[in-house]
C-alpha positions in Angstrom: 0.0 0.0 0.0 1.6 2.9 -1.6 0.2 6.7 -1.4 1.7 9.7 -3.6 1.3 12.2 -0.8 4.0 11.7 2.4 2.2 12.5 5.4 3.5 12.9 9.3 1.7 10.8 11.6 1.0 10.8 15.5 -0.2 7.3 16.7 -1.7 7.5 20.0 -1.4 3.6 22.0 1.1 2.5 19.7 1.6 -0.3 21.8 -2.0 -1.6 21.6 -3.1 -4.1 18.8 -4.8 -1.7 16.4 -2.3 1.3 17.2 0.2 -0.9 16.4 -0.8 -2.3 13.3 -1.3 1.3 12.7 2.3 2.6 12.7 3.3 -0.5 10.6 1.3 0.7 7.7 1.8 4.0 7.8 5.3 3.0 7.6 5.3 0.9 4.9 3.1 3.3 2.7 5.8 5.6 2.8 4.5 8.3 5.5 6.2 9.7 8.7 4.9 8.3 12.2 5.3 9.5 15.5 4.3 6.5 18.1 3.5 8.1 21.4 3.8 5.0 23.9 3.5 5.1 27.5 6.7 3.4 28.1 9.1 3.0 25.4 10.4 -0.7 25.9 6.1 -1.9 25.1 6.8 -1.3 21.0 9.9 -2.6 19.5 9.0 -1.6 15.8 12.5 0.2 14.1 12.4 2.5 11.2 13.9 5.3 9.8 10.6 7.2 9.5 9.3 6.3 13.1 10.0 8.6 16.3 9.2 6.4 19.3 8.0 8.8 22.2 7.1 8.5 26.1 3.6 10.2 26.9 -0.1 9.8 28.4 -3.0 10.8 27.1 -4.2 11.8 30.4 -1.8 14.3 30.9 -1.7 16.3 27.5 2.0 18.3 28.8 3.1 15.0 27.4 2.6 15.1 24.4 1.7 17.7 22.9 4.6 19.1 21.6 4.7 15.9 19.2 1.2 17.8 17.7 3.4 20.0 16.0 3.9 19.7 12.4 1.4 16.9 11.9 -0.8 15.8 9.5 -3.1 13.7 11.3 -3.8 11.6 14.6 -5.0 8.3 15.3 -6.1 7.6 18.6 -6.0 3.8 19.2 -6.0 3.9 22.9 -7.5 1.2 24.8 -8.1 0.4 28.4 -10.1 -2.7 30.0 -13.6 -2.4 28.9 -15.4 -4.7 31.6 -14.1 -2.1 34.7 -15.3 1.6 35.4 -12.9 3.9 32.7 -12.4 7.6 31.8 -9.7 6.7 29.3 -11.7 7.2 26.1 -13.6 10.5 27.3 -10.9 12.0 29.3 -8.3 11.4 27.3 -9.4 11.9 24.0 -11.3 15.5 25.4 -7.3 16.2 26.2 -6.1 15.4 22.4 -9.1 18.0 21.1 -8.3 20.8 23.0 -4.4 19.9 21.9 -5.1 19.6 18.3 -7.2 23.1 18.5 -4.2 24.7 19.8 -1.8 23.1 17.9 -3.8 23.6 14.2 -4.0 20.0 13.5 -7.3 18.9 12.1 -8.0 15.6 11.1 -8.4 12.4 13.4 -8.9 8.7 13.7 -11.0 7.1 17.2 -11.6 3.6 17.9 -15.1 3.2 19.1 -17.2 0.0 19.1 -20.0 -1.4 17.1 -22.0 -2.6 20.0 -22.6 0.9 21.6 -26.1 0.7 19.8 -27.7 -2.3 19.0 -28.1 -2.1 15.0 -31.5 -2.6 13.9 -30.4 -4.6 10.9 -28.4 -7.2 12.5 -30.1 -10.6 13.0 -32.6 -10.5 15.7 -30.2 -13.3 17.9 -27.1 -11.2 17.2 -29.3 -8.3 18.7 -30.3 -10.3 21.4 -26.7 -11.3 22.2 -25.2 -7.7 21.8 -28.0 -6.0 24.4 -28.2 -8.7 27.0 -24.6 -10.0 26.8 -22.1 -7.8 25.1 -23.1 -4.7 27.0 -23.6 -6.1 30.2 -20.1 -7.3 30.0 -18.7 -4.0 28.8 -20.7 -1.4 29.2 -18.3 0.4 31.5 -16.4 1.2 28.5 -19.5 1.3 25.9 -20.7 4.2 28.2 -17.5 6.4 28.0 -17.4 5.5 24.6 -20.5 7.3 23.7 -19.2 10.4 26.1 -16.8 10.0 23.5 -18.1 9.9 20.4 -20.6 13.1 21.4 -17.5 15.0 22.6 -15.7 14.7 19.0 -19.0 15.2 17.2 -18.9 18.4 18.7 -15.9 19.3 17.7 -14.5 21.4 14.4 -11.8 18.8 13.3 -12.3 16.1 10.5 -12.8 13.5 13.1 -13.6 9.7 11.8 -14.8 7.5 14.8 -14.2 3.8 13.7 -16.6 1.2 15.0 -15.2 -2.2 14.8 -17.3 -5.5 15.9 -15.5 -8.2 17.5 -12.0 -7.4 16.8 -8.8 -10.7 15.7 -5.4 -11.0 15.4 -5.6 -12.3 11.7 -3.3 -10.5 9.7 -4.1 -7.3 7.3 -6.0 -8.7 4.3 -7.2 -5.5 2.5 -10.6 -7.1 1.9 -13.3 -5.7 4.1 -16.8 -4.5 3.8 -17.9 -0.5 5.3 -20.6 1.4 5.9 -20.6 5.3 6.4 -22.8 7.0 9.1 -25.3 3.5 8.8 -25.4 0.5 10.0 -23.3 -2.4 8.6 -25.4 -6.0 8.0 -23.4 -9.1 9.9 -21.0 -6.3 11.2 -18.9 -9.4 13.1 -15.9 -9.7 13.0 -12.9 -7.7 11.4 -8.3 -7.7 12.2 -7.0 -4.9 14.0 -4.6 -5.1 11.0 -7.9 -4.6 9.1 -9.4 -1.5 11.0 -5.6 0.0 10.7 -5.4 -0.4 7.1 -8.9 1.3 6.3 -7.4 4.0 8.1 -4.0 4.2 6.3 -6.3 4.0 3.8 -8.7 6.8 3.9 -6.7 9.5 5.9 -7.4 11.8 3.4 -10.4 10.9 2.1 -13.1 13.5 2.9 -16.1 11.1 2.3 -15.4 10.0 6.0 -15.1 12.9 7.8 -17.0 13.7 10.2 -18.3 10.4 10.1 -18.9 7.3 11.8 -17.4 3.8 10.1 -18.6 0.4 10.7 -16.4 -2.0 9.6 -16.3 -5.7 9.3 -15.7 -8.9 6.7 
């Protein structure tokens, strides 16, 4: 995956499965990526192109001098969804006000399909997804969607991606999508999969402002 413009990169949770996925591909299609970790030694990816730096989302005085100069962000943080969290709003709330101040306008978030139960999956699935999958993690569902309101409110060209269940399968390319509507047998999908849509579209203004399902 190849693009002709060269574009600098800040990867939020670089460490994490999608993030890291994430920096690979931007890498290999040929842009410049910043991977803000929260300790160095957790991503052991080398390249010419790639800064590795130390910061936390919760505490934007660490990173955002590494806002400077950018292109774009992807936020692929992550935190256990099945406990109380203010990862997602909190920190991602920090990363707006940053990217106001620092001029940078265009975004990537990881959300999650099941924060609303989609009126076109099968009735089972729905079933499944209201009485299992969001009693086990609706802790992080519900600062999710505190999420997801507090970047719809905002100016940038933000893209919240909703994955379903996500795998470990490697980057395939072949995926199906649905902008701002609901995906049919949204299921499954790679983190390698959900990266490359990204890497894929980070210019494409069809998306932003928009809400992606995305799934195989």
């Amino acid at each position: 995956m190849k693009v002709e413009q060269t574009l600098n990169i800040l990867v939020i949770g670089a460490n994490g499965g999608i993030g890291k996925e994430a920096v690979k591909l931007a890498l290999e299609a040929g842009h410049r990526v910043t991977a803000l970790v929260r300790k160095r030694a957790n991503i052991s990816i080398t390249h010419n192109n790639l800064q590795v730096v130390q910061g936390d989302i919760r505490q934007p005085e660490t990173f955002e001098d590494y806002l400077d100069g950018k292109d774009a962000v992807i936020s692929a943080i992550g935190e256990n969804m099945d406990k109380p969290t203010t990862l997602y709003s909190e920190g991602n709330d920090n990363l707006l006000k940053v990217m106001k101040k620092k001029g940078v306008t265009r975004a990537f978030f990881i959300s999650a399909s099941a924060i609303e139960i989609s009126p076109v999956q099968p009735f089972i699935v729905r079933l499944a997804t209201k009485y299992i999958v969001q009693k086990l993690f609706g802790y992080g569902y519900a600062d999710q969607r505190i999420m997801e309101k507090l970047i719809k409110e905002s100016d940038i060209n933000w893209t919240i991606m909703r994955p379903p269940r996500l795998t470990n399968k490697p980057v395939s390319g072949h995926y199906r999508f649905a902008v701002n509507s609901f995906l049919k047998n949204c299921l499954t999908i790679s983190r390698a999969d959900v990266a490359h849509f990204m890497i894929s579209n980070i210019l494409n203004e069809a998306i932003y402002k928009a809400t992606v399902e995305i799934a195989y």
